[in-house]
Backbone as CSV, one residue per row, in Angstrom:
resi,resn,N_x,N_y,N_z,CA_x,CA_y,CA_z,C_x,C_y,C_z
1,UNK,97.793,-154.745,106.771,98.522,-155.996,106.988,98.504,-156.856,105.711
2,UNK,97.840,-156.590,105.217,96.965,-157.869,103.986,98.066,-157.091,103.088
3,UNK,98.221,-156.170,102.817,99.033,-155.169,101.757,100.207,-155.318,101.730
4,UNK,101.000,-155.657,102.834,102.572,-155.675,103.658,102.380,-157.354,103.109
5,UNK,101.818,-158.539,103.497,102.144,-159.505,103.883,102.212,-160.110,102.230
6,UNK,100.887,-159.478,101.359,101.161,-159.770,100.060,102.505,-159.630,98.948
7,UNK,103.079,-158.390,99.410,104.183,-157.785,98.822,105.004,-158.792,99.192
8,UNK,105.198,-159.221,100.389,106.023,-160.224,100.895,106.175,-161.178,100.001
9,UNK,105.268,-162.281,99.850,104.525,-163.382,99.511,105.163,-163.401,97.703
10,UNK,104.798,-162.299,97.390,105.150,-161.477,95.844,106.906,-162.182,96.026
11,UNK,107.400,-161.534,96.482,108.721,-161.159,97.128,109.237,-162.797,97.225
12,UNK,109.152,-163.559,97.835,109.504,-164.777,98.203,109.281,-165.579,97.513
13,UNK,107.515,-165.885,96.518,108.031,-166.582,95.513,108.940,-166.372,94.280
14,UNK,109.207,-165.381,94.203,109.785,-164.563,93.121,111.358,-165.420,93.432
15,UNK,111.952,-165.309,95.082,113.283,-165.143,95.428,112.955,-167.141,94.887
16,UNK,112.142,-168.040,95.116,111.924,-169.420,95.540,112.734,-169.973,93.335
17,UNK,112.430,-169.613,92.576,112.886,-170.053,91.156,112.449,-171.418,91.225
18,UNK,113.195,-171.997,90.762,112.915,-173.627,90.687,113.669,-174.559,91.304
19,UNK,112.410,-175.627,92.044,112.878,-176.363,93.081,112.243,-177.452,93.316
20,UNK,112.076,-178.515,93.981,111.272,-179.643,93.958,110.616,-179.317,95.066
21,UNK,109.114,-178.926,95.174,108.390,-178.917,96.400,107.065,-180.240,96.652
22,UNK,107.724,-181.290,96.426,107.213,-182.451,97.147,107.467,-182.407,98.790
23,UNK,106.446,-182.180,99.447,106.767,-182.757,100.798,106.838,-181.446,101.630
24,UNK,106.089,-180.397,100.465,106.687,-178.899,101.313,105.444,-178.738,102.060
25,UNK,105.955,-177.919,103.540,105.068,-177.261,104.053,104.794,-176.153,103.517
26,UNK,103.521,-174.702,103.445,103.472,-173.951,102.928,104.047,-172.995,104.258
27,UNK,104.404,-171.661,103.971,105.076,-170.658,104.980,103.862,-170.654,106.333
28,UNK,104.087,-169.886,107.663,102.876,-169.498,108.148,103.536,-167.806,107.969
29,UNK,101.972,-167.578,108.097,101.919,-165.959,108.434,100.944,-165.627,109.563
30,UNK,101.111,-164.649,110.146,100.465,-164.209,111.567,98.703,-163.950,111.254
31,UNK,97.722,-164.837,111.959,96.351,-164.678,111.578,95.991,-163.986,112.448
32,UNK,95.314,-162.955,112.379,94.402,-161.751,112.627,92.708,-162.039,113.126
33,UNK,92.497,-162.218,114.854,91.191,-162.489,114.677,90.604,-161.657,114.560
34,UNK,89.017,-162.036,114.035,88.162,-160.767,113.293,87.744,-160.040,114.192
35,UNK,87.769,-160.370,115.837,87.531,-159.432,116.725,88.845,-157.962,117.443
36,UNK,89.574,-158.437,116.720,91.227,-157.832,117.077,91.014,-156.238,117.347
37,UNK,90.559,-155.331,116.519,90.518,-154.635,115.944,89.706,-153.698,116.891
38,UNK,88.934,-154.685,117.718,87.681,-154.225,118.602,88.260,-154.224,119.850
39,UNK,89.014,-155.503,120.090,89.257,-155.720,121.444,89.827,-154.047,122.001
40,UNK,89.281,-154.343,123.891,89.944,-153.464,124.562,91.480,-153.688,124.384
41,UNK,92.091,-154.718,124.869,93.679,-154.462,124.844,94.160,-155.776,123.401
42,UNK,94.929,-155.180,122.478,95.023,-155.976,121.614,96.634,-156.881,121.581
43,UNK,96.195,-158.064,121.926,97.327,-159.216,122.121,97.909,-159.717,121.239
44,UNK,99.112,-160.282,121.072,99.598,-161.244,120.058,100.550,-162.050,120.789
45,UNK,100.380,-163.652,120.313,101.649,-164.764,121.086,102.109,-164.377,119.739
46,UNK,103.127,-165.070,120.084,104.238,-166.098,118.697,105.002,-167.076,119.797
47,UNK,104.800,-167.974,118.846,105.632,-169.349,119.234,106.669,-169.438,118.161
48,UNK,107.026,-170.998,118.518,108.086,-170.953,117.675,108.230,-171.404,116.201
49,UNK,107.249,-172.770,115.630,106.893,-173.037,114.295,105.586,-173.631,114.391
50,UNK,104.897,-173.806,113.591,103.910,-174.548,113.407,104.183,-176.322,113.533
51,UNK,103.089,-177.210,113.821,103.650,-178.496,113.526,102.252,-179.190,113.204
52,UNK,103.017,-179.309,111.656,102.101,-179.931,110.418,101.477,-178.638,110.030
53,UNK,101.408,-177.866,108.783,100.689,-176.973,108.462,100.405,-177.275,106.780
54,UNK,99.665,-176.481,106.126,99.144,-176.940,105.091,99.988,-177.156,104.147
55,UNK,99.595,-177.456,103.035,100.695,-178.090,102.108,101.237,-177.296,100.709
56,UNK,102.074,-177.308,100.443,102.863,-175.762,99.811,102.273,-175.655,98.654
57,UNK,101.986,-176.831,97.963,101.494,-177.218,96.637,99.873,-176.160,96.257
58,UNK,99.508,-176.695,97.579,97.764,-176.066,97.496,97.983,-174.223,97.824
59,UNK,99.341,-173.936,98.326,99.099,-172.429,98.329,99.971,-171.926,96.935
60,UNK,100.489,-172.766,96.573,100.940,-172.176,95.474,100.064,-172.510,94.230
61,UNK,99.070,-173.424,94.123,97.751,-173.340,93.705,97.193,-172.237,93.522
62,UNK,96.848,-171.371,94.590,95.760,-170.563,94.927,96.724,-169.465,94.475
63,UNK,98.305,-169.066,94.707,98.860,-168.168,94.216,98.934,-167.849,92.078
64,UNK,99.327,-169.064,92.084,99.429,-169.336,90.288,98.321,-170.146,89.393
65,UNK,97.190,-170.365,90.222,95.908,-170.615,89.543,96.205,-172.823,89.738
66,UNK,95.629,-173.646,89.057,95.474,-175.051,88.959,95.150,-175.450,87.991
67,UNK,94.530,-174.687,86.855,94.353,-175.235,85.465,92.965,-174.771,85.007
68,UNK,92.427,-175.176,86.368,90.828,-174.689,86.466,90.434,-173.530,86.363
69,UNK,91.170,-172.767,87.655,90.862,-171.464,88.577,91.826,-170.944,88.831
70,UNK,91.920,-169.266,87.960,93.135,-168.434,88.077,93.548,-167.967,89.593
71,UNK,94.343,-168.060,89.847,95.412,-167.651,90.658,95.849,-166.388,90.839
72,UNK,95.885,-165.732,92.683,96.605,-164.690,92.834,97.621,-164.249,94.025
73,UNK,97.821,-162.824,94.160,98.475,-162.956,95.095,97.847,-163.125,96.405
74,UNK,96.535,-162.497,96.251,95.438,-162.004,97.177,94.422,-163.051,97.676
75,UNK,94.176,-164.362,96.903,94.149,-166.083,97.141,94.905,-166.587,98.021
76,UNK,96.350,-166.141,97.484,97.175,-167.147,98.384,97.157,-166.544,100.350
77,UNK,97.400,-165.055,100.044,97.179,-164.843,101.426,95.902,-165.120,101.618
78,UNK,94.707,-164.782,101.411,93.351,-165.617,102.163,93.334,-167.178,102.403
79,UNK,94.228,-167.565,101.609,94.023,-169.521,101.830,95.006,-169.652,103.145
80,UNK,96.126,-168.713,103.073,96.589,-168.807,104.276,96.608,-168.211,105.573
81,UNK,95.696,-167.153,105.932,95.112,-166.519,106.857,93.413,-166.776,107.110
82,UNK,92.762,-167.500,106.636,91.769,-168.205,106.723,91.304,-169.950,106.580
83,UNK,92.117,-170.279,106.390,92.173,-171.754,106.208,92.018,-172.523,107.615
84,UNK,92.177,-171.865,108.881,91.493,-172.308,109.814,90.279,-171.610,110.603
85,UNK,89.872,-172.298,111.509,88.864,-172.152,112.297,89.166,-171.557,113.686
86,UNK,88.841,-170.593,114.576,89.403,-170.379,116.067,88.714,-172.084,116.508
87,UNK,87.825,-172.318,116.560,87.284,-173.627,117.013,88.374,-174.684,117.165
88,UNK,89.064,-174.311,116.714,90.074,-175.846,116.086,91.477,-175.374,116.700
89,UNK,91.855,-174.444,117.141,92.284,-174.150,118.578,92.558,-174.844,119.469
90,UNK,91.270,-175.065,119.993,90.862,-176.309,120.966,91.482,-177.382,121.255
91,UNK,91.657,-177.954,119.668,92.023,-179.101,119.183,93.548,-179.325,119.076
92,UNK,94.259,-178.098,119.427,95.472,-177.984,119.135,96.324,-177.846,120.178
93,UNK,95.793,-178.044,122.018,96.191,-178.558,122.603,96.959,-180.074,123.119
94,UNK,97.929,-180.208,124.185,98.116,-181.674,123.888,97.844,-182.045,125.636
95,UNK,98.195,-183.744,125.970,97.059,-184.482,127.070,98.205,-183.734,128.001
96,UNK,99.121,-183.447,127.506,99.963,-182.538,129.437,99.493,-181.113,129.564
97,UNK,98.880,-180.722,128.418,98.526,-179.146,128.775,98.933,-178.254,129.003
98,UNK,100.534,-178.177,128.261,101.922,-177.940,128.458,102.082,-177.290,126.797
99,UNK,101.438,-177.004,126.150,102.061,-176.038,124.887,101.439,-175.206,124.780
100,UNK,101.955,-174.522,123.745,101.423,-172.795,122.484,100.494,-172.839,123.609
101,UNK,99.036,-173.975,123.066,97.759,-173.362,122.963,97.177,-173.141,124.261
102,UNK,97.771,-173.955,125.422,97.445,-174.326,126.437,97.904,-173.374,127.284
103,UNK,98.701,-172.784,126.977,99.613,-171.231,127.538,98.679,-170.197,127.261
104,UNK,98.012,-170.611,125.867,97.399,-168.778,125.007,96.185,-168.723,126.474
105,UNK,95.657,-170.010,126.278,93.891,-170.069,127.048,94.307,-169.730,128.495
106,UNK,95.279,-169.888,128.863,95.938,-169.718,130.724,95.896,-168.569,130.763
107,UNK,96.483,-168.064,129.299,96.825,-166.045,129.609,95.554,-165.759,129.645
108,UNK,94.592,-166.174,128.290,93.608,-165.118,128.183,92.206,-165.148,129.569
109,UNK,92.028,-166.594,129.566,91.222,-166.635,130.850,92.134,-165.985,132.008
110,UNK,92.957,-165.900,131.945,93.548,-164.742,133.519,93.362,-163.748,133.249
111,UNK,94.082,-162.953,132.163,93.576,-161.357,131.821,92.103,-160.884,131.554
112,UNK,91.510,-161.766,131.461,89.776,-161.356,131.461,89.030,-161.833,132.375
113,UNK,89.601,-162.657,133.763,88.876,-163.019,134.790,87.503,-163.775,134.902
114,UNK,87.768,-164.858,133.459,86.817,-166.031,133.412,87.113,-167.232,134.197
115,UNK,86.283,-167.646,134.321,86.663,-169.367,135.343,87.263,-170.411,134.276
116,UNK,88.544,-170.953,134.760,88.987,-171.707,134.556,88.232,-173.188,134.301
117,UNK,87.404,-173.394,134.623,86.936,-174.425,134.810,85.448,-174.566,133.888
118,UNK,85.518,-175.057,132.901,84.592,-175.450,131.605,84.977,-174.536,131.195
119,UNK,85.821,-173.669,130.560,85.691,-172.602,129.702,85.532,-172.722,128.184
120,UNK,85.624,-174.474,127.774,85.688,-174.285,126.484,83.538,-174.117,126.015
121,UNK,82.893,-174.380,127.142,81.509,-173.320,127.136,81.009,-172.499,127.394
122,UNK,81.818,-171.290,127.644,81.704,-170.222,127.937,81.623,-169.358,126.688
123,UNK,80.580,-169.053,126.590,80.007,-168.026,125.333,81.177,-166.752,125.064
124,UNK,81.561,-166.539,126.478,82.733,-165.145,126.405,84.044,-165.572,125.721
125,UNK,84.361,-167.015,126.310,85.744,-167.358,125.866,85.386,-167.300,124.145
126,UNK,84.606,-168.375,123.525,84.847,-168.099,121.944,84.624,-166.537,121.317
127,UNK,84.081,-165.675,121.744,84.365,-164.648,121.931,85.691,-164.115,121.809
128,UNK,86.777,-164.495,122.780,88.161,-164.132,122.938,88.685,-164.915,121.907
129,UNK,88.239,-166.028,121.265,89.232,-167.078,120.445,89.545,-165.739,119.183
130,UNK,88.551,-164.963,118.933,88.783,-164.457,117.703,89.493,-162.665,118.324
131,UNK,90.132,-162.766,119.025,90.354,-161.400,119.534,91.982,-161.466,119.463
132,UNK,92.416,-161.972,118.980,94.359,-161.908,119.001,94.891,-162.372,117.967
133,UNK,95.989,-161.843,117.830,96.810,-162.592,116.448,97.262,-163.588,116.874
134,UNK,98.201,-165.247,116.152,98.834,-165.541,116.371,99.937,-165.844,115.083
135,UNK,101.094,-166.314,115.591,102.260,-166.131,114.683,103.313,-167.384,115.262
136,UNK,103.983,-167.192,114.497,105.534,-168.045,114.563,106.661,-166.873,114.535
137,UNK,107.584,-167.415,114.985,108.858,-166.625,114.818,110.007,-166.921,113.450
138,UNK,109.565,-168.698,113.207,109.812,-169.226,112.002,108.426,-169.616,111.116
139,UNK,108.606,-169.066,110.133,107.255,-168.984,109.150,107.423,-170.039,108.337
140,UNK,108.833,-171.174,108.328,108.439,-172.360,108.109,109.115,-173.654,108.978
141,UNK,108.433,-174.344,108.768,108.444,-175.627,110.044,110.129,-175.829,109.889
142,UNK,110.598,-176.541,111.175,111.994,-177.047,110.676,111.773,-178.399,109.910
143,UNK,112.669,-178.834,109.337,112.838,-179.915,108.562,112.346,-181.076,109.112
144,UNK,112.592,-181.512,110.335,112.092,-182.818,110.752,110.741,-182.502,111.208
145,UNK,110.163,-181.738,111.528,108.847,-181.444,112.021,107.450,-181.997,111.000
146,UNK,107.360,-181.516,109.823,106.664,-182.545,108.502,107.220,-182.695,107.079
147,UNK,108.594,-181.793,106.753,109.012,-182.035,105.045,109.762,-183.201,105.239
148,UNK,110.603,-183.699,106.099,111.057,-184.916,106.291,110.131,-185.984,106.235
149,UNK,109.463,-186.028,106.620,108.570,-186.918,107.001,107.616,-187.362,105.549
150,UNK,107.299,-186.260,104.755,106.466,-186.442,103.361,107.564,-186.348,102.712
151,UNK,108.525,-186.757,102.859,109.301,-187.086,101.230,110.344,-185.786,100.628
152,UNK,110.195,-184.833,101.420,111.020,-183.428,101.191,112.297,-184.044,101.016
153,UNK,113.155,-183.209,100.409,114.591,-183.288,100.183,115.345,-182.340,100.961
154,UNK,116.186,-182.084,101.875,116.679,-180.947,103.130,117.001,-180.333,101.976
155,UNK,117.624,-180.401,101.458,118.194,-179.094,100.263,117.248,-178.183,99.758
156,UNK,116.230,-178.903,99.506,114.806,-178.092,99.076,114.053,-177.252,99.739
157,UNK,114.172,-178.104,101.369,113.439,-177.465,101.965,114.529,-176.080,102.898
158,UNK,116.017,-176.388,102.529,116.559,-175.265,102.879,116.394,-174.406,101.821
159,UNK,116.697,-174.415,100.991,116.287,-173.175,99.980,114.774,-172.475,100.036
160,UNK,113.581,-173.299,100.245,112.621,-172.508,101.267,112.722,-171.533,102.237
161,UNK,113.199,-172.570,103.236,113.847,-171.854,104.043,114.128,-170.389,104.567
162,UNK,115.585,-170.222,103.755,116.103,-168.923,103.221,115.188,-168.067,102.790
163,UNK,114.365,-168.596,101.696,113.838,-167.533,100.532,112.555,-167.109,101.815
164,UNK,112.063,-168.042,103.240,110.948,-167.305,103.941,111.363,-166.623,105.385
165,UNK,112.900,-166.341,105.196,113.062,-165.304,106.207,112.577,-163.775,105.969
166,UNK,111.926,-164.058,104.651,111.489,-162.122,104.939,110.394,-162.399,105.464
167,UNK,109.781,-162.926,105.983,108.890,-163.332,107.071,108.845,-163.215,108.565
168,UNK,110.583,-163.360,108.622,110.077,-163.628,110.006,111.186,-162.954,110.715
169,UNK,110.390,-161.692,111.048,110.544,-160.798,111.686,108.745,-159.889,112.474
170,UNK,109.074,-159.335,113.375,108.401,-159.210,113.896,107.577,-157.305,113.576
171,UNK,108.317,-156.791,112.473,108.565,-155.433,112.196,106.537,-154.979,111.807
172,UNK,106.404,-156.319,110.694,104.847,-155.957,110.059,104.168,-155.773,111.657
173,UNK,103.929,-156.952,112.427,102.790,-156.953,113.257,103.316,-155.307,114.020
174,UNK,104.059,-155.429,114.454,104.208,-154.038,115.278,103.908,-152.735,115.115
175,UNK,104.692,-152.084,113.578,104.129,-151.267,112.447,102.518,-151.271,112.223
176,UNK,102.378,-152.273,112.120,100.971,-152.172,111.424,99.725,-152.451,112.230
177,UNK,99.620,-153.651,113.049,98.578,-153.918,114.001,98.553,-153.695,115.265
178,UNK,100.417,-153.322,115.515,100.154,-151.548,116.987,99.415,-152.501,118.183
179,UNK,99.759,-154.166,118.547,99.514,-154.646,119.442,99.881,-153.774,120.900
180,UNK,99.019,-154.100,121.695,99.255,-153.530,123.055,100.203,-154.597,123.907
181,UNK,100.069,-156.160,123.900,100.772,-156.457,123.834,101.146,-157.920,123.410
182,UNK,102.546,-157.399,123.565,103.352,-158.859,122.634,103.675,-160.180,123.716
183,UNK,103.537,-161.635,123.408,104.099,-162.360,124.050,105.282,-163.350,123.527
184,UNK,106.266,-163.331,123.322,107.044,-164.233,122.411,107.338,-165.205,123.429
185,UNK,106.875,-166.694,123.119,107.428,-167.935,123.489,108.420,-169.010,122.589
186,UNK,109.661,-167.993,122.684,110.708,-168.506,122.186,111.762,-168.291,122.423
187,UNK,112.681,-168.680,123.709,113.469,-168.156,124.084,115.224,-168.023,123.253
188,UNK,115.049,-169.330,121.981,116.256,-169.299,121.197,116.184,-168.760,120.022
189,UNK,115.154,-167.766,120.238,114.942,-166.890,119.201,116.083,-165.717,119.341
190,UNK,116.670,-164.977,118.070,117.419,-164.186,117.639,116.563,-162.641,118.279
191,UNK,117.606,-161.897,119.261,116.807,-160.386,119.604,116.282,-159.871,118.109
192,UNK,117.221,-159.711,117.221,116.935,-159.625,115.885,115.403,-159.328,115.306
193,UNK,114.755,-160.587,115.451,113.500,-161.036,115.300,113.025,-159.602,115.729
194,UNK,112.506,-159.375,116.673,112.280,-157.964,117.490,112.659,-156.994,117.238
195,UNK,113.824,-156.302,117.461,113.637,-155.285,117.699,115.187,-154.984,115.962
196,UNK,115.251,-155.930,115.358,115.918,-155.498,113.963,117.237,-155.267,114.568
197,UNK,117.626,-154.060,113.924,119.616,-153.954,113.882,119.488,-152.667,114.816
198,UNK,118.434,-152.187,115.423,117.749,-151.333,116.982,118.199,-151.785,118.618
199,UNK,119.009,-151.828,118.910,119.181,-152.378,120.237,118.577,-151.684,121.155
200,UNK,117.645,-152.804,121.657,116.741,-152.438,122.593,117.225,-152.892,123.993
201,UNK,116.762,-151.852,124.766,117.358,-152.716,126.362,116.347,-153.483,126.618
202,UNK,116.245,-154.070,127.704,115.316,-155.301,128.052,115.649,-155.299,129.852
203,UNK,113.926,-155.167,130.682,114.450,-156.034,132.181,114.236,-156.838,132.083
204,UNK,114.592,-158.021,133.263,114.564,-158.960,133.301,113.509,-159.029,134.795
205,UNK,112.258,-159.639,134.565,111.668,-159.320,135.067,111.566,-160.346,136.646
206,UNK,111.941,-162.213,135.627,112.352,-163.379,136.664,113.146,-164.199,135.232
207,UNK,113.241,-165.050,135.784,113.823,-166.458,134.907,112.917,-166.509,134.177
208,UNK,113.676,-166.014,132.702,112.891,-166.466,131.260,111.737,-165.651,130.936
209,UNK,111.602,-164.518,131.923,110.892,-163.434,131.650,111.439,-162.576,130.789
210,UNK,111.340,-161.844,130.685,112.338,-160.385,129.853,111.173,-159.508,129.149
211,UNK,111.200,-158.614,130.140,110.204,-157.216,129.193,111.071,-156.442,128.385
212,UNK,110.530,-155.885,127.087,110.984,-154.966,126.344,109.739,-153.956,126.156
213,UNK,109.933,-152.518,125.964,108.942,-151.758,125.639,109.512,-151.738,124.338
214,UNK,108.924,-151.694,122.982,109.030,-151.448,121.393,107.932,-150.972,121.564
215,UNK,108.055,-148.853,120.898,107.449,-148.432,120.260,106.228,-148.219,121.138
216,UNK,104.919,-148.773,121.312,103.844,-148.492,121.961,103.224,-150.253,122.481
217,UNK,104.200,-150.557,122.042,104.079,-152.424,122.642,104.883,-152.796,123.652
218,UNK,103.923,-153.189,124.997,104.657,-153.637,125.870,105.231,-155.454,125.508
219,UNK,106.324,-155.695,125.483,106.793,-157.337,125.104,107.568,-157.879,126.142
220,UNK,106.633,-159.011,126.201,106.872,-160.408,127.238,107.896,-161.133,126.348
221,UNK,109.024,-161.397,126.947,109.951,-162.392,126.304,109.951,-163.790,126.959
222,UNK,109.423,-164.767,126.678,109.618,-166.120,127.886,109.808,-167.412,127.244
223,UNK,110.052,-168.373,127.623,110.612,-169.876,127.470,109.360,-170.091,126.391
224,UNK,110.055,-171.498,125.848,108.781,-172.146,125.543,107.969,-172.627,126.487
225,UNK,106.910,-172.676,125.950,105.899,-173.419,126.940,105.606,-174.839,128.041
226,UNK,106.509,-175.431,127.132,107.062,-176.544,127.665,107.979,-176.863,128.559
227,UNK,108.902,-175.933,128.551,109.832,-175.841,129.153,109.501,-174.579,130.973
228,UNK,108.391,-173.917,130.340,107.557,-173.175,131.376,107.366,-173.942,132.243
229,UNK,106.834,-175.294,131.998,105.932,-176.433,132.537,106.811,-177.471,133.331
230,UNK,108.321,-177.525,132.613,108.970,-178.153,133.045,109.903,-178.253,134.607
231,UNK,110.322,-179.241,135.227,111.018,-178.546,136.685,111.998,-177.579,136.609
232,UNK,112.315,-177.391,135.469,113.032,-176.034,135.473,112.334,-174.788,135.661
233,UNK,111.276,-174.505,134.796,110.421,-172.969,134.985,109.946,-172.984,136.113
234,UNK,108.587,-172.298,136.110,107.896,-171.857,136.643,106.370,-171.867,136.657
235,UNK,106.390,-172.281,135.767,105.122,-172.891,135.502,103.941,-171.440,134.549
236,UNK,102.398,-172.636,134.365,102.027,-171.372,133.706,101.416,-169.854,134.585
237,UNK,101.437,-170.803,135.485,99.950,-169.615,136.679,101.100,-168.393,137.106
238,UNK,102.312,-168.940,137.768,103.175,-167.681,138.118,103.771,-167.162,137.025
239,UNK,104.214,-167.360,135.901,104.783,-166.731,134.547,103.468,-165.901,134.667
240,UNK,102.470,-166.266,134.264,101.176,-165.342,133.630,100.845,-164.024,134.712
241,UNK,100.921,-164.625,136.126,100.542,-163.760,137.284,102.268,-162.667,137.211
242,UNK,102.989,-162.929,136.767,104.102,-161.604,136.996,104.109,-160.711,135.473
243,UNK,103.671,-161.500,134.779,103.516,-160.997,133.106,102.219,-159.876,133.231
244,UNK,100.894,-160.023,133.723,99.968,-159.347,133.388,100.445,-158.268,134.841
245,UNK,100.586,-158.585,135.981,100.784,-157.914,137.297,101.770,-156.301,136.627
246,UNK,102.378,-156.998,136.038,103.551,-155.874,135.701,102.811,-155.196,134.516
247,UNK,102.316,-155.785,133.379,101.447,-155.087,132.566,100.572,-154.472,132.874
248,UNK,99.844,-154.557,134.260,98.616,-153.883,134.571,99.024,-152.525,135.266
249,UNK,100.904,-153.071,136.020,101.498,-151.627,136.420,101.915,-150.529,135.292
250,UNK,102.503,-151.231,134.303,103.144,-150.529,133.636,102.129,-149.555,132.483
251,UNK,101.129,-149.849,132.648,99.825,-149.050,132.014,99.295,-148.134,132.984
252,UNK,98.843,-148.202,134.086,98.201,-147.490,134.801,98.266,-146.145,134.543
C-alpha cells in the first residue's frame, strides 16, 4: 500500500507545478490500522471528505524538506497516514450521533457483539479502533468545508483538486489490502469510484442499500450517515442489522 500510495503522491505533486497554496488542505489517503492485517474479517468505511484536515504546507514540508530537515516521498506519506491517533476517533463524533464516526462504532460494536453501552471503556473496543481502514471517496475537502474559510483562492484549490483525483478511486484498497468488506457512505458518489470503466451489477438490498460483490470484497453501498439518521432513512440499527445479516449469509 505504502508503495502504490507513494508513486501516487510522486505523481500528483509532479501534475500540482505552481500555485498559491495558502489556505490548502493537504489530500487524505486511506489509514491502515495496525491491527488490520490480523483482524478475523478485514473492514473498510469511506465517507465522503474529511472536515478540517491537516494543512498542505506541513505535508509538503515533510515531502520537499523545510530548510532544516530533508524531505521525502516516504515522510510525506507517514505524516499523512500517521498524524492521527485511533483515540481521537472518539472525538470525531458529533452531539446527534448521526455521522462517519458514529455509524463506524454502531457497525463495529454490532459485528463483534460488544455492549453498546460504555463502550468507549471497553478494553476490546480500542482494540477494534485499530483494526480497519478508513478513507474518503474525495481525497480533498470541498472548497467551502476549510480552503475557503483560511484564505484559499477556488481556482487554487480547483487545480488541487484535479491534480488529487488519482486518488480517489477505490482500485489501491481493493488490489492491495483485499478487504473482506467494503462500506461506502456516499451515495452521490460516481459507480466509477468502484468498480472503474468495469460495470458491475449491483442488488439492491432496501433503500440506499446496494450490495456489489468486487473481486473477493463483499460492498455495502449506503446514504450518508446523516441522511441514514434522517426521516427519510432508516436509521443506524436497521441499515447495520440488513448489512451484516446478509454478510453473514453471503459468507457462510
Amino acid at each position: 500500500m505504502k508503495k502504490a500510495y507513494c508513486e501516487l503522491i510522486d505523481q500528483f505533486v509532479d501534475n500540482l507545478q505552481s500555485f498559491n497554496a495558502h489556505g490548502m488542505p493537504a489530500v487524505h489517503i486511506p489509514i491502515i490500522g495496525k491491527r488490520y492485517n490480523k483482524s478475523s474479517t478485514k473492514i473498510a468505511f469511506f465517507g465522503i471528505e474529511t472536515a478540517g484536515w491537516h494543512p498542505f504546507q506541513e505535508f509538503m514540508e515533510k515531502y520537499a524538506g523545510d530548510g532544516k530537515n530533508e524531505g521525502s516521498t516516504e515522510k510525506a506519506y507517514d505524516y499523512l497516514v500517521n498524524s492521527t491517533n485511533p483515540i481521537d476517533y472518539l472525538k470525531w463524533r458529533n452531539n446527534f450521533h448521526n455521522n462517519f464516526w458514529d455509524f463506524i462504532f454502531n457497525f463495529l460494536l454490532k459485528f463483534y457483539g460488544l455492549p453498546i453501552s460504555n463502550y468507549e471503556t471497553n478494553e476490546k473496543f480500542f482494540d477494534i479502533l485499530e483494526s480497519f481502514i478508513w478513507g474518503n471517496t474525495n481525497s480533498l475537502e470541498g472548497y467551502n468545508v476549510s480552503a475557503e474559510k483560511q484564505g484559499a483562492q477556488y481556482n487554487d484549490w480547483d487545480h488541487v483538486k484535479k491534480a488529487s483525483k488519482i486518488f480517489d478511486t477505490a482500485k489501491y484498497v481493493l488490489d492491495i489490502c483485499k478487504p473482506d468488506l467494503l462500506l461506502i457512505l456516499n451515495w452521490t458518489e460516481d459507480e466509477k469510484w468502484l468498480t472503474g470503466d468495469q460495470k458491475t451489477e449491483h442488488i439492491e438490498l432496501s433503500s440506499h442499500i446496494w450490495y456489489y460483490k468486487t473481486s473477493k470484497t463483499n460492498v455495502y453501498w449506503l446514504a450518508n450517515p446523516r441522511y441514514i439518521c434522517s426521516p427519510f432513512g432508516i436509521g443506524f440499527d436497521k441499515t447495520i442489522e440488513i448489512v451484516i445479516n446478509h454478510y453473514n449469509e453471503s459468507t457462510k
